[in-house]
N, C-alpha and C positions, 0 to 999 in steps of 0.2 A: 504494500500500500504506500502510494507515497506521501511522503512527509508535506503537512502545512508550514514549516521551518523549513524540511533540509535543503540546503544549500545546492548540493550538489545535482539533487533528483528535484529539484520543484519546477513545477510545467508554469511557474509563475512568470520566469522571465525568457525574456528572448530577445534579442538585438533590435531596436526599436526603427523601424520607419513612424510610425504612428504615434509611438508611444502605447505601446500592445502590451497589455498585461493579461492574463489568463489568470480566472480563478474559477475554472469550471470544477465539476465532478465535488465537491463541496457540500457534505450531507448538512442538513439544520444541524445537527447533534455536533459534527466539525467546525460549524461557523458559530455557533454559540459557543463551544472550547475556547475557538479561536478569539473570541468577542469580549470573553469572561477576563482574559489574561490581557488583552491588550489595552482594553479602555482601562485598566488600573494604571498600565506602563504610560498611557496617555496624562493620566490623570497626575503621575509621578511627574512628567515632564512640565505639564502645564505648570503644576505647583511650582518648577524651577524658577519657570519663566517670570513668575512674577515677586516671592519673594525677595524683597527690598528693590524689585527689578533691578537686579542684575550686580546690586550696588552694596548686595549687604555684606555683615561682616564672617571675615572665615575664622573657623577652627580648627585649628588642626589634630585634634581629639572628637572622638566619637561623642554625640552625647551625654550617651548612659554611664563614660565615668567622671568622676569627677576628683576632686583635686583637693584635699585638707592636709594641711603641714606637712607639705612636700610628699606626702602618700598620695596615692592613687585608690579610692576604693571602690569597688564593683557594686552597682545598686540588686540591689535581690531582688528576683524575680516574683514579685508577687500578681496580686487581679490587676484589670488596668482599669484605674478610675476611670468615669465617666468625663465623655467632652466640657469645656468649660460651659458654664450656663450663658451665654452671652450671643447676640444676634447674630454675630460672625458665622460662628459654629452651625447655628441651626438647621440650615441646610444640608450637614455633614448627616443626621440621623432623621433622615428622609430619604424616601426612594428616588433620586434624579431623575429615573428614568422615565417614571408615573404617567408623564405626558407623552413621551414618543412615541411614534407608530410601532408596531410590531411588539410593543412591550410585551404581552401578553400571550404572543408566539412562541414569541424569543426565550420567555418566562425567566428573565435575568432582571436583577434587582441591584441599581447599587450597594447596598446594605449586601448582598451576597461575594461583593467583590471586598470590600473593606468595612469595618466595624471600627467606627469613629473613638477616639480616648484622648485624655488630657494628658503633658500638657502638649500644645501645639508647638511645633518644631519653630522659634524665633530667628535664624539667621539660611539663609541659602546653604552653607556647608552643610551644619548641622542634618538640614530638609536631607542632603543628596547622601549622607553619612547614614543617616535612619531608613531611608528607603535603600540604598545600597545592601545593609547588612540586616537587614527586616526578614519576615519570613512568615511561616503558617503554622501551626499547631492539628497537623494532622493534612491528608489529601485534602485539595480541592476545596480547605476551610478560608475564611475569610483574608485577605492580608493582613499582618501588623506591622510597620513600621518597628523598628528598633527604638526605643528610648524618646521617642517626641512622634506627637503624630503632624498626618499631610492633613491639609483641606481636599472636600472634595467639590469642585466647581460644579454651579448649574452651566448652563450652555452660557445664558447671558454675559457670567463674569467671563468665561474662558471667550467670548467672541470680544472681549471690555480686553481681556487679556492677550492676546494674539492681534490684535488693532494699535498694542503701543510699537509694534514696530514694523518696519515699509513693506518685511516681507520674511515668512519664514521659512526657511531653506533646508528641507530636508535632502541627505546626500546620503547614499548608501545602496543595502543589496533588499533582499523581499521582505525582513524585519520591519524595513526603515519603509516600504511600501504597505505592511498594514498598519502600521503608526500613523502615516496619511489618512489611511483608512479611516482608523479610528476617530481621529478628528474630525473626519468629515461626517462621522455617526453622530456626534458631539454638536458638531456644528448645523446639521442638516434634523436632527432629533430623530431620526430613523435607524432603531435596531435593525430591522430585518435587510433593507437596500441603502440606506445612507453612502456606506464606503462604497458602491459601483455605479457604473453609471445604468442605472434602472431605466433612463426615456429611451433607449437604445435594442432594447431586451427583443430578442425574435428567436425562435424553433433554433434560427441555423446561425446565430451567435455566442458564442462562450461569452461568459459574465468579464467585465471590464473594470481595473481599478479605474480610479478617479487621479489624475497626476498633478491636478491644478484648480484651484478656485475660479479661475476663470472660466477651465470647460462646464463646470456647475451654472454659472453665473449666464452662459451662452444656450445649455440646453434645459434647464428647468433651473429659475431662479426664482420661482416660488416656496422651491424646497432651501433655501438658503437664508437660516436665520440671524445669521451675523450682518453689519453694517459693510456692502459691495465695495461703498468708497475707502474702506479700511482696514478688511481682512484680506490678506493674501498670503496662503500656503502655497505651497509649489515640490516636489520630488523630481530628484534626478538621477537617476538610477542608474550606476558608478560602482561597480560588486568585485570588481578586482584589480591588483597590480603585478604587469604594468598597467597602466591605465590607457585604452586605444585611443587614438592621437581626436580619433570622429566625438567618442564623448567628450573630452577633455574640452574639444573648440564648441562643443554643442552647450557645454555647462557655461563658457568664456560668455559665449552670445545668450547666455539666458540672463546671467549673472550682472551685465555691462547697463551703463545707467548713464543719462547725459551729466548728471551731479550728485552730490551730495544729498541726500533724500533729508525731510525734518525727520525722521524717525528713523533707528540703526535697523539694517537686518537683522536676522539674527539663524544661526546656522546647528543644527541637530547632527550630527554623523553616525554612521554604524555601518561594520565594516570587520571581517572576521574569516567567517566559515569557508567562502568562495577561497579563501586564501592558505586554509587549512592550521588555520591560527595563529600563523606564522607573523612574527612580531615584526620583522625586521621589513616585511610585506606591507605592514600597518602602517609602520614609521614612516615607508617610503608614498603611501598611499592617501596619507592626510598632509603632508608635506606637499605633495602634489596639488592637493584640490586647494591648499591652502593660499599656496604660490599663484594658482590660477585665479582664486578669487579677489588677491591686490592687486593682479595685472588688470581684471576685467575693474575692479572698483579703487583704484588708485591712495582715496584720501585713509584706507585703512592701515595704511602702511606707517599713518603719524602715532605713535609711540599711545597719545592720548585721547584715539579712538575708541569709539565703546562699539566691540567687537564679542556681543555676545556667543557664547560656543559651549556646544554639551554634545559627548563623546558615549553613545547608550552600545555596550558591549554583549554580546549574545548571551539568549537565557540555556538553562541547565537542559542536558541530554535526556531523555526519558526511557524510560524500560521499552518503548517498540523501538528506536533508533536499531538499524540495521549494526550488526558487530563489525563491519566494516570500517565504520566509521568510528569504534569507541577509543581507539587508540588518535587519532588524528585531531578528535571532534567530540571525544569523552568529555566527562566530568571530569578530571584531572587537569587536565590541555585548557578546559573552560573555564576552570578554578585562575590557573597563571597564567590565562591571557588577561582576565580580568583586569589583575593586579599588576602586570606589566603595564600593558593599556593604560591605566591610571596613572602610574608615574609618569611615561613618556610622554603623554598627551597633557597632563599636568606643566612639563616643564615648556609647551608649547601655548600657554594659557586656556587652555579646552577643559572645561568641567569635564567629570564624568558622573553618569549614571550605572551601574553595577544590577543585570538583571538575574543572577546565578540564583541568590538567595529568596529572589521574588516569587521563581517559575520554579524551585526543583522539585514544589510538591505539590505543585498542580497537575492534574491528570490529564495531560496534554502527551504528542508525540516526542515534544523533545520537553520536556519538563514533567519528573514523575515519575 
């Protein structure tokens, strides 16, 4: 059967004239898997995006320890209090989903993705430390965060939040295509068709991602609840290195602007498996797109550019994963790319997101 993740066997990409994604053969029972794990990695990212936007302060300790006369001690694991009582949160212990189409198909509840608790993660490091090292207390049980929990956005704030900047860039391989997805489920409020382009749908069509806020905005922009003049997602689907010389100049010309926009972009990556988790693959592969993106946008090159960037590395292997692949593209190999990843990309100012601990016990193809 083939994998909704694997890299290697997924029917999802192919060399684009069109921009051609394929997500045929996809049971309900697959695309709710798939639904259930990604709208949380969405909901992790958003929260990136906007804590202290962009600006807040880092730590370079986890959380959950903390720091008295020079010791370090580990907080004990006990119940996790209830979210704080204040308007913010409220939303967080409510079903987001309540309104959208399909809800009741789809039978997915936010409350079954994540189970809200106090206190709320206060700085951007913290947020991507707690969701990094976060996890589940059983299969397919709710997420927790580590030591501080996320917000979970209605559509409204996430389209308030992806509006403060001119454009958000995702780059990568098919992970990074249903992260599009997702958003666009988010954004469009549609469980069951949101992520594909649904006004297209015929007997002799395979189902299509969505690659662009535009193509939304040109074939059904009644389904598009964010503000047109403001929201712009975009993917560029970029899955290995070397990188062929046709993407590279295709990303230069998507990327390229007559000026300085009032709002920064801001840029998502993920980038792994196609490469067989080969680091040095990685280094040369985000170095690459990185290069191409001050050649196409020039003023990013000034030292005191706000040059937002978050570097989301593959989720955990699961019990079907073919044994071919567990030595290449195991849990082991997925463990130290992670943590490699994180440094390298660290010393090149790219946040990272860490999804090993999110996905390993969700009951998914490759997580589980």
């Amino acid at each position: 059967m083939a994998s909704f993740y694997d890299e290697k066997k997924s029917d999802f990409y192919r060399p684009r004239n069109g921009h051609s994604n394929n997500a045929s053969g996809l049971s309900p029972e697959r695309r709710r898997r798939a639904t259930y794990i990604l709208c949380l990695l969405v909901g992790a990212i958003v929260t990136f995006a906007t804590i202290n936007s962009f600006g807040g302060k880092k730590s370079s300790r986890p959380p959950w320890l903390i720091d008295r006369d020079n010791t370090t001690l580990h907080i004990p694991h006990v119940a996790f209090p209830p979210p704080e009582d204040v308007d913010y949160r409220a939303a967080d212990s409510m079903d987001a989903f309540a309104s959208y189409k399909y809800r009741n198909t789809c039978n997915i509840s936010s409350l079954d993705l994540h189970l809200p608790f106090s206190p709320l993660c206060q700085s951007r490091q913290d947020m991507l430390n707690a969701m990094s090292w976060g996890g589940r207390i059983g299969h397919d049980a709710p997420y927790m965060p580590r030591g501080c929990d996320m917000r979970w956005f209605t559509s409204e704030e996430i389209c308030d939040i992806l509006g403060r900047f001119s454009k958000v860039v995702i780059v990568g391989d098919s992970m990074m295509r249903h992260i599009i997805g997702s958003l666009n489920v988010f954004m469009r409020k549609d469980l069951g068709y949101g992520a594909v382009t649904d006004w297209n749908f015929s007997p002799d069509e395979r189902i299509q991602g969505i690659f662009k806020t535009q193509d939304v905005l040109s074939h059904d922009p009644q389904s598009f609840t964010c503000d047109p003049s403001k929201v712009n997602v975009m993917i560029e689907v970029i899955v290995r290195h070397p990188i062929p010389s046709d993407e590279i100049q295709r990303f230069k010309e998507e990327m390229a602007g007559p000026s300085k926009p009032d709002r920064p972009p801001a840029f998502i990556y993920g980038h792994g498996l196609w490469n067989d988790l080969d680091l040095q693959a990685h280094i040369n592969w985000i170095d690459e797109i990185m290069a191409a993106t001050t050649e196409a946008l020039p003023y990013l090159n000034d030292p005191e550019a706000l040059w937002p960037r978050l570097v989301v590395t593959p989720n955990a292997a699961g019990r079907n994963k073919p044994d071919e692949w567990l030595v290449s593209q195991g849990n082991k190999a997925l463990s130290i790319y992670e943590d490699s990843v994180r440094i390298e990309d660290g010393r090149r100012g790219i946040e990272h997101l860490g999804t090993f601990n999110m996905s390993v016990q969700a009951n998914m193809y490759d997580g589980g």
